[in-house]
C-alpha positions as CSV (number, residue, x, y, z in Angstrom):
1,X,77.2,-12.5,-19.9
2,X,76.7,-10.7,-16.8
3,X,73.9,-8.4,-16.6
4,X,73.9,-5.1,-14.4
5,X,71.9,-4.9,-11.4
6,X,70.1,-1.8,-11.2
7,X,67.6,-0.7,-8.4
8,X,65.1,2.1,-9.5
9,X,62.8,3.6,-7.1
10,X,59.2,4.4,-8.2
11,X,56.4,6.5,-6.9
12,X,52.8,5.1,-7.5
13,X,49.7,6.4,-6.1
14,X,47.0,3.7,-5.1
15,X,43.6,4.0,-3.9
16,X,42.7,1.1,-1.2
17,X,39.7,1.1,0.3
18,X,39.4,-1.4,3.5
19,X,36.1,-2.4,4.9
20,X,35.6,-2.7,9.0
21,X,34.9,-5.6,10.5
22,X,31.4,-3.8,11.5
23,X,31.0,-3.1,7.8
24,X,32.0,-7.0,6.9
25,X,29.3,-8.0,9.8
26,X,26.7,-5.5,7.6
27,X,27.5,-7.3,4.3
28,X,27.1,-10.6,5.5
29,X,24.1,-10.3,7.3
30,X,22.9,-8.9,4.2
31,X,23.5,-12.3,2.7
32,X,22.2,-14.3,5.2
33,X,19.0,-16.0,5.0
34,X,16.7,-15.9,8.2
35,X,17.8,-19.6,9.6
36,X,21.7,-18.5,9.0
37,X,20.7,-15.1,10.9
38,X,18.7,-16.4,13.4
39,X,21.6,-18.8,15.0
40,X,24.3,-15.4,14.4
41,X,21.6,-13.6,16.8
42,X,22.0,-16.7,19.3
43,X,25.8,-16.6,18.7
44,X,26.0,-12.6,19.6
45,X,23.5,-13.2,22.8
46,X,25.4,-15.8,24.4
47,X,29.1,-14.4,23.9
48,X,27.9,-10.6,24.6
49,X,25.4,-10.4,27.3
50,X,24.9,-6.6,26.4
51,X,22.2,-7.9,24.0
52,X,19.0,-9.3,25.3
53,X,16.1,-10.8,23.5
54,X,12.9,-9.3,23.9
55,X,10.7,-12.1,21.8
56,X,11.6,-15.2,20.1
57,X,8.8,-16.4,18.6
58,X,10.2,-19.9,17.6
59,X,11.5,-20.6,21.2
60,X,8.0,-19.4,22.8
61,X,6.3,-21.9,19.9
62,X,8.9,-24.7,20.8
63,X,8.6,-24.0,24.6
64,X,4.4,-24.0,24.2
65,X,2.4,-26.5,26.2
66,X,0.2,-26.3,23.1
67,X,2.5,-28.3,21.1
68,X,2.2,-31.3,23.2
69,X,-0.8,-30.8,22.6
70,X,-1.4,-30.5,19.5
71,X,1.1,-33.5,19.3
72,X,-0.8,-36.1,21.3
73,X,-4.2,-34.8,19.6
74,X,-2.4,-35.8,16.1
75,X,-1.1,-39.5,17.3
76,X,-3.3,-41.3,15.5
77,X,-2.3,-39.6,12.7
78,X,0.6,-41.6,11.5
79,X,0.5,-40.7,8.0
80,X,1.6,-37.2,6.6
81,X,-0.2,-35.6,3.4
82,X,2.7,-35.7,1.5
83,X,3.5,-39.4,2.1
84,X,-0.3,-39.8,1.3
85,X,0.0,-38.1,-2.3
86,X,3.6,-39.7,-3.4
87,X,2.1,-42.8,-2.8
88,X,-0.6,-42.3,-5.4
89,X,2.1,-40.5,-7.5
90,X,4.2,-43.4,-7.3
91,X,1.5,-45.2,-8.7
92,X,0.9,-43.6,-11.7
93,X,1.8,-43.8,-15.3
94,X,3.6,-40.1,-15.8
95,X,6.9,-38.6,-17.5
96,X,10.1,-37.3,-15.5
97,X,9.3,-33.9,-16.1
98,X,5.7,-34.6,-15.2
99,X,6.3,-36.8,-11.8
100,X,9.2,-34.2,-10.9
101,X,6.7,-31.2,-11.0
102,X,3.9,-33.4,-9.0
103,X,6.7,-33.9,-6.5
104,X,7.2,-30.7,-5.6
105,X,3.8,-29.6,-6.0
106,X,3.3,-32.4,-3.2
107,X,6.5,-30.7,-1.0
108,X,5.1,-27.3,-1.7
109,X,1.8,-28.1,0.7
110,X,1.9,-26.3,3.7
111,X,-0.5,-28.0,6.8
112,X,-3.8,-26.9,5.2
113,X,-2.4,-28.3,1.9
114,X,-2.5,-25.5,-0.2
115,X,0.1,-23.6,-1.3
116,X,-0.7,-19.7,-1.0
117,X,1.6,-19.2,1.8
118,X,4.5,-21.2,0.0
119,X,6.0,-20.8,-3.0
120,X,4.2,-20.0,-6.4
121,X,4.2,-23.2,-8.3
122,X,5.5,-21.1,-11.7
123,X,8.9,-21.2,-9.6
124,X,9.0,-24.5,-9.2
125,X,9.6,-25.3,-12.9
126,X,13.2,-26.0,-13.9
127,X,14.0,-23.6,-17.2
128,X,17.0,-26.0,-18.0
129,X,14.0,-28.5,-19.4
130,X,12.3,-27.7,-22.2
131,X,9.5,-29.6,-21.6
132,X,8.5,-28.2,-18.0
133,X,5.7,-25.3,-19.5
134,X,3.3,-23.9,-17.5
135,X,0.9,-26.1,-19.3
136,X,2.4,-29.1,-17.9
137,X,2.5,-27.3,-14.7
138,X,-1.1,-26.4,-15.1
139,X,-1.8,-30.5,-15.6
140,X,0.4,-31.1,-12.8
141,X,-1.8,-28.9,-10.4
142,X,-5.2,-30.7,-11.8
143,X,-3.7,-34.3,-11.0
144,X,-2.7,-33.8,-7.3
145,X,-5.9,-31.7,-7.0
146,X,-7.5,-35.4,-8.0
147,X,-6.0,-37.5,-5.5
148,X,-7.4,-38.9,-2.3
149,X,-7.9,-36.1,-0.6
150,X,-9.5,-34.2,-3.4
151,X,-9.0,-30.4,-3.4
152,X,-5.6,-29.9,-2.2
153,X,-3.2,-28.2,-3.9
154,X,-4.9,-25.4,-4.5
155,X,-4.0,-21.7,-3.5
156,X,-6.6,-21.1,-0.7
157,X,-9.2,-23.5,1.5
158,X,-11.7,-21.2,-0.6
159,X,-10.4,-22.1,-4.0
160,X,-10.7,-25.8,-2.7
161,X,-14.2,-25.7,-2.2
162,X,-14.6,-24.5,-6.1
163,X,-11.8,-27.4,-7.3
164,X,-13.5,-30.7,-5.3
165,X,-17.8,-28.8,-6.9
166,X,-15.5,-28.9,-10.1
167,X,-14.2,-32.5,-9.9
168,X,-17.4,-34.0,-8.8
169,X,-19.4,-32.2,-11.4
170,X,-22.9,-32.5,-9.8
171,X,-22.9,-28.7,-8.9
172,X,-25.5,-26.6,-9.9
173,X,-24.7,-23.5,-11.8
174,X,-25.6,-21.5,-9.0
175,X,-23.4,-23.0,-6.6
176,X,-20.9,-22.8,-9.0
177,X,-21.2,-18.7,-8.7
178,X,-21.6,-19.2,-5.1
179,X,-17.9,-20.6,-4.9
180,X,-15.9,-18.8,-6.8
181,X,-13.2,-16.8,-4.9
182,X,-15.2,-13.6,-5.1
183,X,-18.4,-14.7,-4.4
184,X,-17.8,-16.4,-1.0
185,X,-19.1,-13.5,0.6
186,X,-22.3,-13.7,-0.3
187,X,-22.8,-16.6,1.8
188,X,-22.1,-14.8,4.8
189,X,-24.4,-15.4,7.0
190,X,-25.2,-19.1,6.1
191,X,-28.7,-18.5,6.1
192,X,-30.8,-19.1,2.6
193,X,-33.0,-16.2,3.1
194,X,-30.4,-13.9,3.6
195,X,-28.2,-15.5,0.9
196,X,-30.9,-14.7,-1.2
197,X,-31.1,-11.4,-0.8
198,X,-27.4,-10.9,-1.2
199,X,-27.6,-12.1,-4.3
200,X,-30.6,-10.0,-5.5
201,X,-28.0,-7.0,-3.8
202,X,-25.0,-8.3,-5.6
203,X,-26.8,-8.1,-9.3
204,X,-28.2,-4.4,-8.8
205,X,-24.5,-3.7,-7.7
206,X,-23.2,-5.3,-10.8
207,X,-25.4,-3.3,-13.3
208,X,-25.1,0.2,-11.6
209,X,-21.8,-0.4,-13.5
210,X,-21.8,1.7,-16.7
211,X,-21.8,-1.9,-19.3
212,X,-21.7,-4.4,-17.1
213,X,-21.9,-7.6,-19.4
214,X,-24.1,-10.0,-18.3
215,X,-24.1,-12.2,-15.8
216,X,-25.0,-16.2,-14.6
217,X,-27.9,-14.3,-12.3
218,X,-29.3,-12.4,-15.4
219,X,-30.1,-16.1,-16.5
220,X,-32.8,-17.6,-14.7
221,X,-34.6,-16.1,-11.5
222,X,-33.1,-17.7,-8.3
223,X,-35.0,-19.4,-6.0
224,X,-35.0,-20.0,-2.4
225,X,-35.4,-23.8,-3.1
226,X,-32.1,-23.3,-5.4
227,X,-30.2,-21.0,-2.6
228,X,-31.2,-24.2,-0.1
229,X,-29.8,-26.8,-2.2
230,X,-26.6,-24.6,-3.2
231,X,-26.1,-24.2,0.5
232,X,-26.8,-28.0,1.7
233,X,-24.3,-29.2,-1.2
234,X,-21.1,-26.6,-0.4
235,X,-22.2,-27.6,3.2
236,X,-21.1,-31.4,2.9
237,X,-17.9,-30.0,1.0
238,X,-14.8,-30.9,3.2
239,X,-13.5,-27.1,4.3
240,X,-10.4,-29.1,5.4
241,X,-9.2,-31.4,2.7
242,X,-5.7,-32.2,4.5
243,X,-7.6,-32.0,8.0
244,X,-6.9,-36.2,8.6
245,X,-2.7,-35.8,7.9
246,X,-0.2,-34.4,9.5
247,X,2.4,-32.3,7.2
248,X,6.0,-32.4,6.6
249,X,6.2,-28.6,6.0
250,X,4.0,-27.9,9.6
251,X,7.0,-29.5,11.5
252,X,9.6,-26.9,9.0
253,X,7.7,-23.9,9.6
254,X,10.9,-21.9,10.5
255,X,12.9,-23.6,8.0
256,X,10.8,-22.2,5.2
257,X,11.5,-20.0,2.1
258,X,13.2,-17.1,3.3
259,X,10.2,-14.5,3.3
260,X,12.1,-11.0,3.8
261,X,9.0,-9.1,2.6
262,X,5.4,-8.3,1.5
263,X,3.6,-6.1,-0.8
264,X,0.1,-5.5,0.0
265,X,-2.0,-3.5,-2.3
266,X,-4.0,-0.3,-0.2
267,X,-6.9,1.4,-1.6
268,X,-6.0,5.0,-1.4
269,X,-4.1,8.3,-2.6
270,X,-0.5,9.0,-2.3
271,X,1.3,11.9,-3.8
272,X,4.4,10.7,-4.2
273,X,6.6,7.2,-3.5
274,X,7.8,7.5,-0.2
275,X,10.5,4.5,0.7
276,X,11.1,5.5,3.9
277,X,7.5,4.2,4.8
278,X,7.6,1.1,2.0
279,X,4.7,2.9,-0.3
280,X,4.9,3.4,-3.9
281,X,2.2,5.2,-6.1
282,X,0.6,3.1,-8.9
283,X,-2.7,4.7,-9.6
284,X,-5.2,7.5,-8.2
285,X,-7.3,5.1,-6.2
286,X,-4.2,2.6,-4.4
287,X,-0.9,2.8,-3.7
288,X,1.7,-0.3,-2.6
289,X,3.1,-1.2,0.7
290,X,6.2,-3.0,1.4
291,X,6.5,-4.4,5.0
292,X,9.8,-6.6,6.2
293,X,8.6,-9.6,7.2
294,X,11.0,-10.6,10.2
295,X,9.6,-14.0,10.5
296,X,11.1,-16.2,12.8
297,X,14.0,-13.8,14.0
298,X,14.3,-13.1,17.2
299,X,14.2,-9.2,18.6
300,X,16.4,-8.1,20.3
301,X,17.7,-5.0,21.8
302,X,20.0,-3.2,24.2
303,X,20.3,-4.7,27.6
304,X,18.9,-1.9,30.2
305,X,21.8,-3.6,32.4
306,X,24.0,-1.1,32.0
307,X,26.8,-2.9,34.5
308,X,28.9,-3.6,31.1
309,X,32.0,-2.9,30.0
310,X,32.5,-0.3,27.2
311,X,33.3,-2.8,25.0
312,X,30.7,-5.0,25.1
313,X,28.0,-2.4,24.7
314,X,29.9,-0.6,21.5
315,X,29.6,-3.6,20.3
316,X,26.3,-4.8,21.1
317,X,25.4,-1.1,19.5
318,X,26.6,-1.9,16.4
319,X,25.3,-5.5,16.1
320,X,21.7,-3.6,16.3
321,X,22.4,-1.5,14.0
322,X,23.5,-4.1,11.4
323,X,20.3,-5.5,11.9
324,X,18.2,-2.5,11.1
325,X,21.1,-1.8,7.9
326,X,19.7,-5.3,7.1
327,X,15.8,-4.8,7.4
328,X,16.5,-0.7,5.8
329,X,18.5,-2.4,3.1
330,X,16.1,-5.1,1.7
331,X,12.9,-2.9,2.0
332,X,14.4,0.2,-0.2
333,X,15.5,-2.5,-2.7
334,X,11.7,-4.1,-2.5
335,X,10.3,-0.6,-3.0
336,X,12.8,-0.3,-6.3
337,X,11.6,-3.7,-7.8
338,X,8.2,-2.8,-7.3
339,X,8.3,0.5,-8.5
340,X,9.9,-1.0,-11.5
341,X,8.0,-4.0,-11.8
342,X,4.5,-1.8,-11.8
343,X,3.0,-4.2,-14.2
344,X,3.8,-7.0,-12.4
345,X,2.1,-5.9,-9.4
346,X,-0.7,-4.2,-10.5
347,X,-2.0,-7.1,-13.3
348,X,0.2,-10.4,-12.4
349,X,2.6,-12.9,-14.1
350,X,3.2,-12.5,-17.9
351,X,4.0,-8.5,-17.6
352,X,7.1,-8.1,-16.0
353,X,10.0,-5.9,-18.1
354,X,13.6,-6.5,-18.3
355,X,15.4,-5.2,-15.4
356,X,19.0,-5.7,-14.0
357,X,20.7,-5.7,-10.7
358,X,22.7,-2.7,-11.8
359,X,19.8,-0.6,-12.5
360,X,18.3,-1.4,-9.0
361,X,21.5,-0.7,-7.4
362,X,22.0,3.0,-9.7
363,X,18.6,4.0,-9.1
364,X,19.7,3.7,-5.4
365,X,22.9,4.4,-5.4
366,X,24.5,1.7,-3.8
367,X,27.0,-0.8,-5.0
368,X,25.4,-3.9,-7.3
369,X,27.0,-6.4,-4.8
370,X,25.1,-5.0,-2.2
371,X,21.6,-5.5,-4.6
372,X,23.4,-9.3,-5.7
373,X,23.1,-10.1,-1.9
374,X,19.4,-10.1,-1.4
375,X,18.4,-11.4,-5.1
376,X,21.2,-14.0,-5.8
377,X,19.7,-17.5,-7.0
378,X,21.7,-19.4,-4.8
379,X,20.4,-18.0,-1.5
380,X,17.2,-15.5,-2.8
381,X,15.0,-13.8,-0.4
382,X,11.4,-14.1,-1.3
383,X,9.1,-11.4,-1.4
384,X,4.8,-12.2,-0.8
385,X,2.4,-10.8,-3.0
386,X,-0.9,-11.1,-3.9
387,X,-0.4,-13.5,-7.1
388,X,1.9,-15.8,-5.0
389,X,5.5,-16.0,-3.2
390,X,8.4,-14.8,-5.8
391,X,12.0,-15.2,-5.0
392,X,13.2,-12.3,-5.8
393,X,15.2,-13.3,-8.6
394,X,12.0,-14.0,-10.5
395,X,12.1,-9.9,-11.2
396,X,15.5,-9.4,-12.9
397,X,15.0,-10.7,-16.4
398,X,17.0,-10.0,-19.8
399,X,14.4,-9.0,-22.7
400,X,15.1,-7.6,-26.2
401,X,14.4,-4.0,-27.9
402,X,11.1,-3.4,-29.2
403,X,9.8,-0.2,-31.1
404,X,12.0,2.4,-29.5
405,X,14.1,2.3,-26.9
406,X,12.3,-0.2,-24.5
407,X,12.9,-3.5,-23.9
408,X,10.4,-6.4,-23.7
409,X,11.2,-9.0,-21.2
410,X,11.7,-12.5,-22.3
411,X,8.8,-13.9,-20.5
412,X,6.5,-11.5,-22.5
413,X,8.0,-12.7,-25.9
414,X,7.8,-16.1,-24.8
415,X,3.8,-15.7,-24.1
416,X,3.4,-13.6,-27.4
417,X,5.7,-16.9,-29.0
418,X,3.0,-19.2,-27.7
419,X,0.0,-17.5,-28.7
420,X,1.3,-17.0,-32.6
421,X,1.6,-20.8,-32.6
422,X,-1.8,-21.7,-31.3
423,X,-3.3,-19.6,-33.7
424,X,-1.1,-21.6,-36.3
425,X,0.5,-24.9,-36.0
426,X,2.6,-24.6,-39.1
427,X,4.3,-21.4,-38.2
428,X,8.0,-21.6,-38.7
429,X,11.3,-19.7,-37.0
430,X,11.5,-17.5,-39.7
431,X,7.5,-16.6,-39.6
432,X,7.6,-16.3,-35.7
433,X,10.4,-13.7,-36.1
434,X,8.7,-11.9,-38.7
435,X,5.4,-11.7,-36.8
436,X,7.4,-10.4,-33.7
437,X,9.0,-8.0,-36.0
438,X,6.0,-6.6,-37.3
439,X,5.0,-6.1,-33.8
440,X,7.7,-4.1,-32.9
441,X,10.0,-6.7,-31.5
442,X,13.6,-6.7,-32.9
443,X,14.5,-10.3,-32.4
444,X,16.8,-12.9,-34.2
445,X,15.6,-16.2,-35.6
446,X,17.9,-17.8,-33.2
447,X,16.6,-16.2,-30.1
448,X,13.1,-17.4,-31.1
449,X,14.1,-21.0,-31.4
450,X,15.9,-20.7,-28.6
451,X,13.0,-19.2,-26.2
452,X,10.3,-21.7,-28.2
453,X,13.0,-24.5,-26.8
454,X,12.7,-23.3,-23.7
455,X,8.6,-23.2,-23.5
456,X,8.6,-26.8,-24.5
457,X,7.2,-26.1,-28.2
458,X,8.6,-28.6,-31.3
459,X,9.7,-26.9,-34.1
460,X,7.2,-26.7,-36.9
461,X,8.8,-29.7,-38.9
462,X,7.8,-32.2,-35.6
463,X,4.6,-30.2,-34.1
């Protein structure tokens, strides 16, 4: 049977939008982390010579006669820290998930061999294993802050001080106060008597606060025979643990996590947020300020040649300008997280709330993609604060409803999870859910055992 063959003609309306080549260029940078963006700048110098570089700051480091230098002051250092410490890691009697976290404590070191400038060691723990908890980690932390040299791994060259009085346990009580992080001050100058008298200064201080509890100095009165001994004992502390290695990660310096910003916390008043200068209100007395943190990029600009064709200097326009689109881009998104993430910034780990890429990218009106490009897993930026180096990932996170309408993130549950347990052993699924319940937190019994799974905690037939 032969079938007709009829042509019909129909109108259809379509809306296409088609992106530019400069727009594509804006995008992608986006994407880019600093290593990636730092050889596209070499790329657009050498083909278009209507863009200079004004500073390079890993060509000037590279081109340095200081680095020869510093290389033939470190030849007879053969060994690196982190060859030092997976040699005693090696050597011990630990679990996968135990010698896996050690490891990359280890590769986390930077020259000084701590790890404040790197990342926070809470990233470093793989959620697809159950049994990598920040308890392990915390055990993880104590056993490479053991080994030959004692005190590394630790978050600052002050904190180190405190670990290595800790591990030796012959310090007094008072040097004890002396080290911790906030006291270090008091030792400024390193003279007993004056010591002395900043500690007599520091307890006044202390109770001129309306109930101040007490303190170690409301104990026993300090002596300048005590301050002497203090002093002479952090004295023969070593400031530099890792001082005798070299370091794999001082020879990676550029090749680093991608840091794209900071966000310092200013004493201070502030109206209102302003993003256009990276600062964000959080209480009467200090605000927060997000700074790009161009890194190893070099700057460039506009050549003042102007002997160029038209061309080359339209283009060499816009390259620029996708750089700043870049730099403009990331900082409005870090002043959304953080203005979203208050908690977080102003008390620390343990109190972020849920928050998604879309509500970033509504709250600034731009396209989630565009949000997806800077806080993807695969290629995350990282953003510095003061309780560590985040990528910034580590701020979207699903939650479920509590009393109301807002939503409690799932690293909240999972601390409130853990706390209900230690208080009792024997408490089941079912009781876990009810206790969150009660609480305000509308959960299933299957989300519990699933985010108990995921802490590294036994159900309560095998705990």
């Amino acid at each position: 049977m032969a079938f007709p063959q009829v042509l019909n003609q129909i109108q259809a309306q379509k809306q296409i939008q088609k992106m530019s080549q400069r727009q594509i260029q804006a995008v992608n940078m986006l994407a880019m982390s600093s290593k990636d963006l730092r050889e596209e700048i070499y790329k657009a110098v050498q083909e278009n010579p209507a863009i200079e570089i004004v500073k390079d700051v890993r060509r000037d480091f590279l081109s340095s006669g200081d680095v020869q230098a510093a290389i033939e002051a470190h030849e007879d250092k053969t060994e690196t820290l982190q060859s030092h410490l997976m040699s005693q890691l090696n050597m011990s009697r630990v679990n996968p998930d135990e010698y896996e976290i050690c490891q990359k404590l280890i590769y986390n070191l930077d020259k000084n061999g701590c790890y404040g400038s790197m990342l926070d060691p809470r990233t470093l723990l793989d959620k697809s294993r159950p049994l990598q908890t920040e308890s392990l980690l915390k055990k993880c932390i104590e056993r490479v802050q053991r080994m030959d040299p004692i005190g590394t791994c630790c978050k600052s060259l002050e904190e180190s001080l405190y670990v290595q009085a800790k591990i030796n346990g012959d310090a007094s009580e008072l040097t004890g106060f002396l080290l911790e992080e906030n006291h270090l001050e008091l030792l400024t100058p390193p003279v007993p008597e004056k010591i002395l008298q900043n500690l007599k200064k520091y307890k006044e201080k202390w109770h001129s606060k309306a109930f101040a509890p007490e303190i170690y100095l409301d104990k026993e009165e300090i002596t300048l025979d005590m301050v002497k001994d203090s002093l002479d004992y952090i004295l023969h502390l070593n400031p530099h643990p890792a001082g005798e290695f070299i370091s794999d990660s001082s020879r990676a310096d550029f090749n680093g996590p991608d840091i794209v910003l900071s966000v310092e916390k200013k004493e201070g008043n502030i109206p209102e947020d302003d993003f256009s200068r990276g600062m964000i209100k959080a209480a009467r007395d200090f605000y927060f300020q997000v700074k790009y943190a161009s890194g190893a990029l070099p700057e460039v600009r506009l050549s003042k040649d102007v002997n160029f064709d038209r061309d080359s200097i339209e283009k060499a326009k816009a390259f620029i300008e996708n750089l700043l689109y870049r730099q403009n881009s990331i900082v409005l998104q870090g002043c959304m997280i953080v203005k979203k993430q208050i908690d977080f910034f102003v008390n620390g780990p343990g109190h972020l709330v849920p928050l998604t890429r879309r509500t970033i990218a509504r709250a600034l009106g731009v396209h989630e993609s565009t949000v997806s490009r800077m806080a993807n897993k695969k290629n995350s930026k990282y953003i510095q604060t003061e309780f560590g180096l985040f990528p910034a990932s580590y701020f979207f996170s699903s939650g479920v409803k509590g009393s109301g309408e807002q939503k409690i993130s799932s690293s909240v549950i999972k601390s409130k999870i853990m706390d209900l347990i230690q208080q009792n052993q024997n408490f089941s699924d079912n009781q876990l859910c009810a206790k969150l319940n009660e609480e305000g937190i509308k959960i299933a019994r299957r989300t519990v055992a699933k985010y108990r799974q995921q802490i590294g905690l036994k159900n309560s037939y095998r705990r």
